[in-house]
Biopython code that builds the backbone (N, CA, C, O; Angstrom):
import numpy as np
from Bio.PDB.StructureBuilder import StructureBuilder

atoms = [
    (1, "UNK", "N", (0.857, -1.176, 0.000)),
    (1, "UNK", "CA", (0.000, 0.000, 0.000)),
    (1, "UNK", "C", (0.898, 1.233, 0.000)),
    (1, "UNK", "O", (1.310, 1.597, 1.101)),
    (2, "UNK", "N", (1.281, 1.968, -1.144)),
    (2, "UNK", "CA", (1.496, 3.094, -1.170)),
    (2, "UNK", "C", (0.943, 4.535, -0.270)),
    (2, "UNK", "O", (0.082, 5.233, -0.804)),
    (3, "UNK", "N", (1.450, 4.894, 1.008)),
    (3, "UNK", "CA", (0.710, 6.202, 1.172)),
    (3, "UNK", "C", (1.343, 7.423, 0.734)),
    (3, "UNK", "O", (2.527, 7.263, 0.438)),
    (4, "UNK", "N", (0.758, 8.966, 0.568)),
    (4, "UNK", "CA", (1.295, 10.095, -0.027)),
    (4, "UNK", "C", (0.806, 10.803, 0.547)),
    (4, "UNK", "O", (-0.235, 10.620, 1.179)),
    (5, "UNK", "N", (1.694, 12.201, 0.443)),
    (5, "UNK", "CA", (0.937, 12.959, 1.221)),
    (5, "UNK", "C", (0.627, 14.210, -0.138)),
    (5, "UNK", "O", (0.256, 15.366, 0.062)),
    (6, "UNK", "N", (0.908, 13.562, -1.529)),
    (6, "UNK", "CA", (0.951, 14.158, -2.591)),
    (6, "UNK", "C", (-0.161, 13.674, -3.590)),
    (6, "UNK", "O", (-0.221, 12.495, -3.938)),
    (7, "UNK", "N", (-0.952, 14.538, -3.994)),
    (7, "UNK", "CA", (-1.849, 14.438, -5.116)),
    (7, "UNK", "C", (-1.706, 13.520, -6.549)),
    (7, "UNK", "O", (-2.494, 13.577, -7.493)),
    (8, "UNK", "N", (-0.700, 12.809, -6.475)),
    (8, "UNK", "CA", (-0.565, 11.862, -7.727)),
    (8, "UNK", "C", (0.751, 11.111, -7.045)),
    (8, "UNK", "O", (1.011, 11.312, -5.859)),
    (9, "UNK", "N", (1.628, 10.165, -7.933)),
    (9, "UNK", "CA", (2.224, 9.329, -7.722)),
    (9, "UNK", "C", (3.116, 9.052, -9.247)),
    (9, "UNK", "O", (2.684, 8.533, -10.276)),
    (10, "UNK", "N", (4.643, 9.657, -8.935)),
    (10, "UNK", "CA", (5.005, 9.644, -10.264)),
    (10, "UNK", "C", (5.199, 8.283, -10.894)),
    (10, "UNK", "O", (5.730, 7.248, -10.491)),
    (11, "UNK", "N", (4.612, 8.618, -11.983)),
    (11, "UNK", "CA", (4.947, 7.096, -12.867)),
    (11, "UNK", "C", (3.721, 6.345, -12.906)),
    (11, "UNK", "O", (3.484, 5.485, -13.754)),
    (12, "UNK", "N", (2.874, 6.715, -11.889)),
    (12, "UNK", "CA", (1.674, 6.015, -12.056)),
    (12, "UNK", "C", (0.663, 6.903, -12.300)),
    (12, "UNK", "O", (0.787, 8.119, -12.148)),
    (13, "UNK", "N", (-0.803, 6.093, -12.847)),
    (13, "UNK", "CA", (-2.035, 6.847, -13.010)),
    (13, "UNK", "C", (-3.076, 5.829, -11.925)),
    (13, "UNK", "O", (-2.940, 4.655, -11.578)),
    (14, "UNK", "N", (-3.962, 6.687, -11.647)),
    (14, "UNK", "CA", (-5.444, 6.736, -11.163)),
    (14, "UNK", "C", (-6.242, 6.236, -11.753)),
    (14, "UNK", "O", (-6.785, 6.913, -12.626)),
    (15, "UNK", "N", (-6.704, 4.738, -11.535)),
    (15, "UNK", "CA", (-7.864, 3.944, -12.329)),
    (15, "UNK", "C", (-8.935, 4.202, -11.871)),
    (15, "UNK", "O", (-9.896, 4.138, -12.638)),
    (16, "UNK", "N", (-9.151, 4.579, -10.481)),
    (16, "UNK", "CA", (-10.354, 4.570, -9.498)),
    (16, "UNK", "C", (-10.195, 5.581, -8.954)),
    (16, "UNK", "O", (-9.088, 6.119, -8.967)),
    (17, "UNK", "N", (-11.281, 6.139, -8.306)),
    (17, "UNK", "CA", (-10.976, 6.870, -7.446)),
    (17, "UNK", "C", (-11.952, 6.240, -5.951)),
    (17, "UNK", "O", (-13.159, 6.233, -6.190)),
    (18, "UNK", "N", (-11.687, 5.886, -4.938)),
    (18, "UNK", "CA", (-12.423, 4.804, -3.917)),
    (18, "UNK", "C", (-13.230, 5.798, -3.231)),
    (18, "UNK", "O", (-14.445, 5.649, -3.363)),
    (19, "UNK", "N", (-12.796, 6.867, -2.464)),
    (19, "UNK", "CA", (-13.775, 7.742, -1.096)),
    (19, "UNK", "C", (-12.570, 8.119, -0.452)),
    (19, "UNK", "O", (-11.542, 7.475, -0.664)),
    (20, "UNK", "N", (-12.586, 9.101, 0.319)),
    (20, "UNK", "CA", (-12.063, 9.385, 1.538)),
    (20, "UNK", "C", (-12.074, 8.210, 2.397)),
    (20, "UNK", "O", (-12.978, 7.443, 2.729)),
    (21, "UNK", "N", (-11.111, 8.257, 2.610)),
    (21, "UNK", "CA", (-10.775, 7.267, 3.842)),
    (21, "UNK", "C", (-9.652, 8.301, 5.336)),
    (21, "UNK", "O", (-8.981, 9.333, 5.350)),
    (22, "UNK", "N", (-10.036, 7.225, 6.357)),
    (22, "UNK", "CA", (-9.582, 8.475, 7.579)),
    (22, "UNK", "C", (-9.003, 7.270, 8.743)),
    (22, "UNK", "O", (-9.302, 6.155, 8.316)),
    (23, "UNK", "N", (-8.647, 7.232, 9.387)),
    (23, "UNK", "CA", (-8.076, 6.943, 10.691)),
    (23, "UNK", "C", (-7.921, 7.757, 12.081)),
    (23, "UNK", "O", (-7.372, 8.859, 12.059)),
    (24, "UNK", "N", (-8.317, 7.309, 13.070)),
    (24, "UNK", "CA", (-8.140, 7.995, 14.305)),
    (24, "UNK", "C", (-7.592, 7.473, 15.481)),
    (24, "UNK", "O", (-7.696, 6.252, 15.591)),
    (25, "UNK", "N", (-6.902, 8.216, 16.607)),
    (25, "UNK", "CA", (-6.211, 7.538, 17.671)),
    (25, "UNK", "C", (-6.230, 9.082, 18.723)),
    (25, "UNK", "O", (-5.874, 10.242, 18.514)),
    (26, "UNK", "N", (-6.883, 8.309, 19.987)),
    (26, "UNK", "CA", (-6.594, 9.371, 20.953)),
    (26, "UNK", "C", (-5.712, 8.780, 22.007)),
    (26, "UNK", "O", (-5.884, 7.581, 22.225)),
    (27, "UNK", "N", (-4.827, 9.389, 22.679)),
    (27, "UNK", "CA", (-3.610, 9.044, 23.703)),
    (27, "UNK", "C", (-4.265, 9.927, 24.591)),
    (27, "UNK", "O", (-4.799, 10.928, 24.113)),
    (28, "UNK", "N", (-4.313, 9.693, 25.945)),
    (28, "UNK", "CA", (-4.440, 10.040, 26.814)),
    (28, "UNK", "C", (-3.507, 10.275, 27.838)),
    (28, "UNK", "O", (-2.822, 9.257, 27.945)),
    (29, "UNK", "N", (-3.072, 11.338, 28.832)),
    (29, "UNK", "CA", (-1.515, 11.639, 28.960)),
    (29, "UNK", "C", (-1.829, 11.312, 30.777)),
    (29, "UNK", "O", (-2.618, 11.960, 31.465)),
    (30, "UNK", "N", (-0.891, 10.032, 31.301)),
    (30, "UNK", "CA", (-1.148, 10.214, 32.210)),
    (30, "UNK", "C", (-0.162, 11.240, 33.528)),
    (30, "UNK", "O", (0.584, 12.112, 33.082)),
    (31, "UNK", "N", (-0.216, 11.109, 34.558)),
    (31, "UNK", "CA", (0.314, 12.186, 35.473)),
    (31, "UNK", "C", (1.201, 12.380, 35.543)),
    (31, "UNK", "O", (1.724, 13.493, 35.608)),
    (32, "UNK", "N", (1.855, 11.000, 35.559)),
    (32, "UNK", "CA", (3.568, 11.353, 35.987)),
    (32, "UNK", "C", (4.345, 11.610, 34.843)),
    (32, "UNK", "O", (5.495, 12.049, 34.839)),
    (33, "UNK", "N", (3.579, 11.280, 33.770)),
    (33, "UNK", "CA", (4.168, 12.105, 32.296)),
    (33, "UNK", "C", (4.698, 13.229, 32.446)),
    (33, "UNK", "O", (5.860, 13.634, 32.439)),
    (34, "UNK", "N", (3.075, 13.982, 32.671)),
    (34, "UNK", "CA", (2.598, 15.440, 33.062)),
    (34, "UNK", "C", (4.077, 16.015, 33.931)),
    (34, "UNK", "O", (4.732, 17.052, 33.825)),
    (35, "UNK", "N", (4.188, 15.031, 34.642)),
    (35, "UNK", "CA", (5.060, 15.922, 35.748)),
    (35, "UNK", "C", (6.914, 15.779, 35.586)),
    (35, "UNK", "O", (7.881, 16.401, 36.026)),
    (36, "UNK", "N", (6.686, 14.555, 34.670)),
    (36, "UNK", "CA", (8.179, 14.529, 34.563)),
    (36, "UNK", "C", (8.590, 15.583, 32.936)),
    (36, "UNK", "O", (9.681, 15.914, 32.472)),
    (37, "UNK", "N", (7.159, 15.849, 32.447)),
    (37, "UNK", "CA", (7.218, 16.529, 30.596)),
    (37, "UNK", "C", (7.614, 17.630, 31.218)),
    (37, "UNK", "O", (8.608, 18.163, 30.725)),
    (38, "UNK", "N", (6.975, 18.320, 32.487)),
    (38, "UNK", "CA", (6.912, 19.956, 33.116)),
    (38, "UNK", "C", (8.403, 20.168, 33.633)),
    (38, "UNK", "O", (8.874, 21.305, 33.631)),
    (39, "UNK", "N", (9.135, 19.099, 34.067)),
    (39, "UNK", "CA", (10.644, 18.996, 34.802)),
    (39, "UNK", "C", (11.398, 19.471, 33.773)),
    (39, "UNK", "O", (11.992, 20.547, 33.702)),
    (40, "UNK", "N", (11.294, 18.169, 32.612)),
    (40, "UNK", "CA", (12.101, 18.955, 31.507)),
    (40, "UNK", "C", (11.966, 20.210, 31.206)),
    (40, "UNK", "O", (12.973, 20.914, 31.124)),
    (41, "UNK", "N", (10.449, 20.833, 30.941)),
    (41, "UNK", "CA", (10.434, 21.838, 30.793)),
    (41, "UNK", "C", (11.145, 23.162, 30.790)),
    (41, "UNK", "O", (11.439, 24.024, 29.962)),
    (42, "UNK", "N", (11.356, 22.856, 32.621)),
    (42, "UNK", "CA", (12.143, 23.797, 33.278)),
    (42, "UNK", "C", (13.488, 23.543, 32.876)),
    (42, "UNK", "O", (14.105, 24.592, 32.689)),
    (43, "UNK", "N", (14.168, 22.478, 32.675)),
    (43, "UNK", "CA", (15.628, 21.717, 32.802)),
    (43, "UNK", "C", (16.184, 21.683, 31.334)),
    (43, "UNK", "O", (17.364, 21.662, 30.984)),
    (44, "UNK", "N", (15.132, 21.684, 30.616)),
    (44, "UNK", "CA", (15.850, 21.802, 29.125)),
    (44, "UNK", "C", (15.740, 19.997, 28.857)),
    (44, "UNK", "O", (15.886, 19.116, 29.703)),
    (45, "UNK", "N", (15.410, 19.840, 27.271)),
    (45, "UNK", "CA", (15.445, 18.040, 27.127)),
    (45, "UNK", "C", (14.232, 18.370, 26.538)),
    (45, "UNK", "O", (13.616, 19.426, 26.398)),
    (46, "UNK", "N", (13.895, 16.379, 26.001)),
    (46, "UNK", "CA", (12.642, 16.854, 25.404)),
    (46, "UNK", "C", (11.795, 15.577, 25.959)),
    (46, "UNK", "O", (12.280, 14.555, 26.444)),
    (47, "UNK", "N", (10.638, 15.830, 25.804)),
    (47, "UNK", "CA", (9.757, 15.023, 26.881)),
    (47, "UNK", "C", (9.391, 13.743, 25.867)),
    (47, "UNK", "O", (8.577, 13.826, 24.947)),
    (48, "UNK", "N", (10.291, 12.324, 26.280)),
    (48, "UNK", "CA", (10.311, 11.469, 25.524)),
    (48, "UNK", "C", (9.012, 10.057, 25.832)),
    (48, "UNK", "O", (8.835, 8.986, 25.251)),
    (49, "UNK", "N", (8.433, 10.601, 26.801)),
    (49, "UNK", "CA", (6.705, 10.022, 26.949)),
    (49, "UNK", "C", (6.134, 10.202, 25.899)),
    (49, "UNK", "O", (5.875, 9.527, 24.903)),
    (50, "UNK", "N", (5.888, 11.655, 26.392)),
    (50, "UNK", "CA", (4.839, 12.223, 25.170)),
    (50, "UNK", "C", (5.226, 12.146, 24.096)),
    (50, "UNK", "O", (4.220, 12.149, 23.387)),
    (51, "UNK", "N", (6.271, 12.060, 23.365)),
    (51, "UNK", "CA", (6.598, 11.838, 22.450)),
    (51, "UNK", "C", (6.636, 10.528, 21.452)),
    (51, "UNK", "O", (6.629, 10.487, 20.221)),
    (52, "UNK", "N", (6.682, 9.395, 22.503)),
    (52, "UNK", "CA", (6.606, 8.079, 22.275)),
    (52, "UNK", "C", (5.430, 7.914, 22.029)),
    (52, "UNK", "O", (5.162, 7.327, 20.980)),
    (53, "UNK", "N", (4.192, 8.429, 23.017)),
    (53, "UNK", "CA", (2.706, 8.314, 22.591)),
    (53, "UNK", "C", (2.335, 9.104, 21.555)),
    (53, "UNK", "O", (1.488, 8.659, 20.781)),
    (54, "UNK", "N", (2.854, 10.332, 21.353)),
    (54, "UNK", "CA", (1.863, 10.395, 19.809)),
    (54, "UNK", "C", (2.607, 9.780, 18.462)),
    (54, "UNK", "O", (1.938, 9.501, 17.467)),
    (55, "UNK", "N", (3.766, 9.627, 18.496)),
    (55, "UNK", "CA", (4.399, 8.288, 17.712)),
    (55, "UNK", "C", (3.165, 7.479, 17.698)),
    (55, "UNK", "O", (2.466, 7.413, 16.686)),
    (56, "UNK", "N", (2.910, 6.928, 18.678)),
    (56, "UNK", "CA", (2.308, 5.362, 18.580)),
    (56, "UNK", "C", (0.571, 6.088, 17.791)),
    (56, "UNK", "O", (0.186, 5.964, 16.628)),
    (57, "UNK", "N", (-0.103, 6.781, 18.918)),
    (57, "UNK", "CA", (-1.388, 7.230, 17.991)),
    (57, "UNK", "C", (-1.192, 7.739, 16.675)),
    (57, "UNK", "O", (-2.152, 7.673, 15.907)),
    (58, "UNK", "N", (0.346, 8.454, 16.098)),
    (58, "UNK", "CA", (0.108, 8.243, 14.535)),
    (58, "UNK", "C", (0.231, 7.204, 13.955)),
    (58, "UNK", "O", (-0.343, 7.183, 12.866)),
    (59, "UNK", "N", (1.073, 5.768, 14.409)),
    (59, "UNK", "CA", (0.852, 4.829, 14.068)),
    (59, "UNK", "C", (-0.594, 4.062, 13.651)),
    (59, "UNK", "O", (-1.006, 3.598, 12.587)),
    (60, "UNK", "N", (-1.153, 4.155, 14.985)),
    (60, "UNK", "CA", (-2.421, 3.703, 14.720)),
    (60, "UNK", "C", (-3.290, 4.363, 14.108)),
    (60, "UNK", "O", (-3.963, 3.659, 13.355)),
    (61, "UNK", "N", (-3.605, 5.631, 14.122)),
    (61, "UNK", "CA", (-4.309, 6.189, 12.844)),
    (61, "UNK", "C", (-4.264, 6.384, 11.483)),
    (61, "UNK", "O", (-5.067, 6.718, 10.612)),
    (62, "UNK", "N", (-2.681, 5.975, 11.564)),
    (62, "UNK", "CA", (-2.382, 4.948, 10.092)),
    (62, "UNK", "C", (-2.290, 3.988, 9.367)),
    (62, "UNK", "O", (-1.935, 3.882, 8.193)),
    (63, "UNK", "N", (-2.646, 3.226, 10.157)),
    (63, "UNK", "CA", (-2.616, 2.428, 10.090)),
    (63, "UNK", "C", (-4.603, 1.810, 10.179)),
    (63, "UNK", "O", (-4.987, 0.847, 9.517)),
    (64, "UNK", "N", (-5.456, 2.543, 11.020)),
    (64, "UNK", "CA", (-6.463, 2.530, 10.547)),
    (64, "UNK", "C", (-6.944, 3.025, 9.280)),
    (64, "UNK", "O", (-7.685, 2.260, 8.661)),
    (65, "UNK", "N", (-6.679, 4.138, 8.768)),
    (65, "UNK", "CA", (-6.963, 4.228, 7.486)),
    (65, "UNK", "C", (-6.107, 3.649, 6.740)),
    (65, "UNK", "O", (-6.489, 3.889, 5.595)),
    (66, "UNK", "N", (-5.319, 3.124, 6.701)),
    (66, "UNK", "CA", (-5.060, 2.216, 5.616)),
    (66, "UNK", "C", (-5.867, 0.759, 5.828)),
    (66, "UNK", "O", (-6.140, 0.310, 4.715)),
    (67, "UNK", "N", (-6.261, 0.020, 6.734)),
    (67, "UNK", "CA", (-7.604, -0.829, 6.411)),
    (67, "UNK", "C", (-8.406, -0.641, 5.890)),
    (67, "UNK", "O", (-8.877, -1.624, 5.319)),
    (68, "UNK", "N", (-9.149, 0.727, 5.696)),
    (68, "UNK", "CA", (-10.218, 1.027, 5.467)),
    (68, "UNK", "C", (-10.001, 1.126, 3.954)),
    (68, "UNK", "O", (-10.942, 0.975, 3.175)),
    (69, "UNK", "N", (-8.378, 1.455, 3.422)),
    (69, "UNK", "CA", (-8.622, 1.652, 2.080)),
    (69, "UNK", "C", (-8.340, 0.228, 1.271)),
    (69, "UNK", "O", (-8.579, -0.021, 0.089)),
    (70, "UNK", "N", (-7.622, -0.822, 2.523)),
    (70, "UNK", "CA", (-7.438, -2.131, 2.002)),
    (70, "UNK", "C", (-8.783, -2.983, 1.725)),
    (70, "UNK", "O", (-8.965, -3.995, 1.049)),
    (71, "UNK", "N", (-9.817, -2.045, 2.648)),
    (71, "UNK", "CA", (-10.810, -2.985, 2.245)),
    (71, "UNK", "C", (-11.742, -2.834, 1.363)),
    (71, "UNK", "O", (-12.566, -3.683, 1.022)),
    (72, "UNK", "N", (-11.595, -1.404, 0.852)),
    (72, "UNK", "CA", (-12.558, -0.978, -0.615)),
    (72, "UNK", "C", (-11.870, -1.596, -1.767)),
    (72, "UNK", "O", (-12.503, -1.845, -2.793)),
    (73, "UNK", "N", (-10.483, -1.884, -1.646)),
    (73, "UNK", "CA", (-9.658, -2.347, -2.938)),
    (73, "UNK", "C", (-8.720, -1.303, -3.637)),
    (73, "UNK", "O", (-8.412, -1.076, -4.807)),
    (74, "UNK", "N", (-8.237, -0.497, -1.807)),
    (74, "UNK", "CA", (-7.157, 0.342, -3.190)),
    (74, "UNK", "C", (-5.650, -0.353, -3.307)),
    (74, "UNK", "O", (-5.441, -1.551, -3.114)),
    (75, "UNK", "N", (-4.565, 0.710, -3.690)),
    (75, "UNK", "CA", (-3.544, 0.318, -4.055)),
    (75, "UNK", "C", (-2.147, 1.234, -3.532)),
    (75, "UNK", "O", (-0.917, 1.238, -3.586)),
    (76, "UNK", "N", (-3.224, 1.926, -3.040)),
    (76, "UNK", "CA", (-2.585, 3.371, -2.139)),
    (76, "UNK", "C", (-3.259, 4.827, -1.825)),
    (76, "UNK", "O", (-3.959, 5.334, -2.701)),
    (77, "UNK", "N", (-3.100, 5.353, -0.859)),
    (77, "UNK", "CA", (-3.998, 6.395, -0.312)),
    (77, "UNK", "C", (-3.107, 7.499, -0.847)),
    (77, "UNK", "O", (-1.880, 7.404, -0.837)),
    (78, "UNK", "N", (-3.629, 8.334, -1.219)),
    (78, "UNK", "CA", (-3.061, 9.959, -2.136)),
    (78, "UNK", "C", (-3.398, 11.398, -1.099)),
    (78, "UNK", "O", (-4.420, 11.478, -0.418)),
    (79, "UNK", "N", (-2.652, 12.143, -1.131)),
    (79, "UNK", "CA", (-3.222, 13.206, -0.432)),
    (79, "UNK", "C", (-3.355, 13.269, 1.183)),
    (79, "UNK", "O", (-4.293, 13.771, 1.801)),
    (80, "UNK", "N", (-2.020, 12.547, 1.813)),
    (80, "UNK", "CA", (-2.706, 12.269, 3.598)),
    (80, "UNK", "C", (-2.295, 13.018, 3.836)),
    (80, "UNK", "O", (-1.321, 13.550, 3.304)),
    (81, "UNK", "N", (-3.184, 13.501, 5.173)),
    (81, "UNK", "CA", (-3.078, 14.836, 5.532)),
    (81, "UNK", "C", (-3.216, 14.372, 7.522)),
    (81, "UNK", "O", (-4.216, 13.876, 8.039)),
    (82, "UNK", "N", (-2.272, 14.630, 8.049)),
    (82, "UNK", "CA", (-2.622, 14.581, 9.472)),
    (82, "UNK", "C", (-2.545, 15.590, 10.629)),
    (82, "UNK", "O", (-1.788, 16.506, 10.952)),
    (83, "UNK", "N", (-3.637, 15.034, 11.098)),
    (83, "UNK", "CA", (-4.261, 16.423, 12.029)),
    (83, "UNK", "C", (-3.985, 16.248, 13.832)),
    (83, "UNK", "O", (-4.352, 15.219, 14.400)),
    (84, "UNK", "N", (-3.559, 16.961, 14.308)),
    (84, "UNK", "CA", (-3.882, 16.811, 16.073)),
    (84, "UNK", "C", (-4.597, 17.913, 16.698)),
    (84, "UNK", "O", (-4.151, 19.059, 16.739)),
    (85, "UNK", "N", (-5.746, 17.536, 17.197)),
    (85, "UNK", "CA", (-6.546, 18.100, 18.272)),
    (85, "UNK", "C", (-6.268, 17.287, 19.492)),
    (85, "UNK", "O", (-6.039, 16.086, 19.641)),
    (86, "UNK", "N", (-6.384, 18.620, 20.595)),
    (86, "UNK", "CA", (-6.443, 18.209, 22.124)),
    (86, "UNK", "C", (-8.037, 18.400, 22.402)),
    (86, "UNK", "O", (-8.930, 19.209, 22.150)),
    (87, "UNK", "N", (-7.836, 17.109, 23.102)),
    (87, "UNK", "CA", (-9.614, 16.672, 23.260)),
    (87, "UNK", "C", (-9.896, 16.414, 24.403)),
    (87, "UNK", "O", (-9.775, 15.217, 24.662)),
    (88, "UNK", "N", (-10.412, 17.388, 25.669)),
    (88, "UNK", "CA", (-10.661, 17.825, 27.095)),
    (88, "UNK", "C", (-9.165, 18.377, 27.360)),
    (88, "UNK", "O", (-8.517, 19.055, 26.562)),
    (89, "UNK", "N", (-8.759, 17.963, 28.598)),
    (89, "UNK", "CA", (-7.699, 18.777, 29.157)),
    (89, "UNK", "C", (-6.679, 17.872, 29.105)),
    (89, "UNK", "O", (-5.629, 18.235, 29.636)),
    (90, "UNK", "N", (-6.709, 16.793, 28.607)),
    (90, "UNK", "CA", (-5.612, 15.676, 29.115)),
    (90, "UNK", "C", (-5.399, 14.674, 27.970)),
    (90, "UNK", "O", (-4.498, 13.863, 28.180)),
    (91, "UNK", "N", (-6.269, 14.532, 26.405)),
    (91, "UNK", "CA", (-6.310, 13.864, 25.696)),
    (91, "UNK", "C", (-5.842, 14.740, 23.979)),
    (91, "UNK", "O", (-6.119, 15.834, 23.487)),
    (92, "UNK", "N", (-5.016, 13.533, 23.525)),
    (92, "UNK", "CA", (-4.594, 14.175, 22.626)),
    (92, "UNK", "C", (-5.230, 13.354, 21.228)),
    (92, "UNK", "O", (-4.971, 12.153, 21.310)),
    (93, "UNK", "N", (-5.804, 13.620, 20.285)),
    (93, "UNK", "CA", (-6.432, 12.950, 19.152)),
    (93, "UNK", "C", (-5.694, 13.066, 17.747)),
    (93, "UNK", "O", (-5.824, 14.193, 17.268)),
    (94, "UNK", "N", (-5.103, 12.363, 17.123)),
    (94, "UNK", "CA", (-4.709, 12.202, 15.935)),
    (94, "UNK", "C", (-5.467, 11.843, 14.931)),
    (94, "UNK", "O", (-6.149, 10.912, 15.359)),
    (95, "UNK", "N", (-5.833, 12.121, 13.456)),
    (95, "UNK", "CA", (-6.169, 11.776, 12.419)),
    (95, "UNK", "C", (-5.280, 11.869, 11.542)),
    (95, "UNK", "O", (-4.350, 12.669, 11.435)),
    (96, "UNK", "N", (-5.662, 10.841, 10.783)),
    (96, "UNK", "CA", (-5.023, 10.741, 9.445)),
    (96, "UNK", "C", (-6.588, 10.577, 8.168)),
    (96, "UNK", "O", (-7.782, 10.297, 8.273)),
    (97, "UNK", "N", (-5.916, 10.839, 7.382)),
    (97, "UNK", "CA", (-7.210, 11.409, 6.452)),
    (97, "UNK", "C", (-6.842, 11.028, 4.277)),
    (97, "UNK", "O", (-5.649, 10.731, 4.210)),
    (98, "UNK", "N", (-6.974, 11.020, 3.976)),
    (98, "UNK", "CA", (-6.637, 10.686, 2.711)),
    (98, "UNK", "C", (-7.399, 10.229, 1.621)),
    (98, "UNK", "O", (-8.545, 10.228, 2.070)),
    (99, "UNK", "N", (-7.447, 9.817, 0.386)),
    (99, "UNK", "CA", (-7.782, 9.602, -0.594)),
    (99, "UNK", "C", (-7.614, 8.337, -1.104)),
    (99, "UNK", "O", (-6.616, 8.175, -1.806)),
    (100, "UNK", "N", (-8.400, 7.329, -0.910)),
    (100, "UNK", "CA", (-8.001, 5.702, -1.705)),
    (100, "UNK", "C", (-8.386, 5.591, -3.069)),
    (100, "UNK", "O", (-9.532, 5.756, -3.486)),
    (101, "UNK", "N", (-6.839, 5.150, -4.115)),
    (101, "UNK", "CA", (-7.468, 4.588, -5.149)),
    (101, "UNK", "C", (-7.092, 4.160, -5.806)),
    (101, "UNK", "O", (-6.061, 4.788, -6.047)),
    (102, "UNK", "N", (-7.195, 3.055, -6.686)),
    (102, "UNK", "CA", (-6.932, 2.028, -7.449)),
    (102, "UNK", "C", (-5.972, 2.583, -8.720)),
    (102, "UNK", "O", (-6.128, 3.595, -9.404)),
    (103, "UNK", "N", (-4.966, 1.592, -8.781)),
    (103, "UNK", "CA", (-3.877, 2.230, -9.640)),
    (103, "UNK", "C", (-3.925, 1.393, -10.856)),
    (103, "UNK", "O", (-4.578, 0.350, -10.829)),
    (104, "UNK", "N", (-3.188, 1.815, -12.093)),
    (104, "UNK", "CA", (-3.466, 1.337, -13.501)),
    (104, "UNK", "C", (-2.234, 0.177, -13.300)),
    (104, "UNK", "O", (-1.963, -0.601, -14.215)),
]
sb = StructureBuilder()
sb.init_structure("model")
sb.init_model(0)
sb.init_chain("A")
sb.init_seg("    ")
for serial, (resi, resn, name, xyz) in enumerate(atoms, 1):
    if name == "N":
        sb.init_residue(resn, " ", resi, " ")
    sb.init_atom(name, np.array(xyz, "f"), 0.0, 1.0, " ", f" {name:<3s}", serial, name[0])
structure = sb.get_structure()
């Protein structure tokens, strides 16, 4: 499965075009994250929790939309585009978003 974050794919053409397809993942940050992310803060470094978790929720929201486009029958998603919203005070939400479609 080819993904892009580009409107075509050199060398190839577009047989299909499938739907939007999307993926999502929310991480939730727990305390002692919170408190060891705020240490660095002060101390200089970079807060390698949080960092590891939204790694992993872009994983998985890429990994969800790419099922979704494995299962209409594409050949690669065109155009991904990924997004983060903070969702209440403590949750962080990833999407991934894109275009499935069948290649010549």
């Amino acid at each position: 499965m080819l993904i892009v974050t580009t409107d075509t794919i050199e060398g190839r053409e577009v047989a299909d075009y499938l739907g939007i397809v999307s993926g999502d993942a929310i991480v939730g940050a727990n305390i002692f994250r919170d408190v060891f992310a705020r240490v660095r803060d002060v101390v200089g470094g970079r807060a390698g929790g949080y960092e590891k978790a939204l790694r992993g929720a872009k994983e998985h929201a890429l990994e969800d939309m790419v099922n979704e486009a494995q299962a209409r029958g594409a050949d690669a998603v065109l155009a991904v585009d990924l997004d983060y919203e903070v969702v209440g005070d403590s949750m962080l939400m990833v999407s991934a978003n894109g275009t499935a479609v069948k290649l010549k």
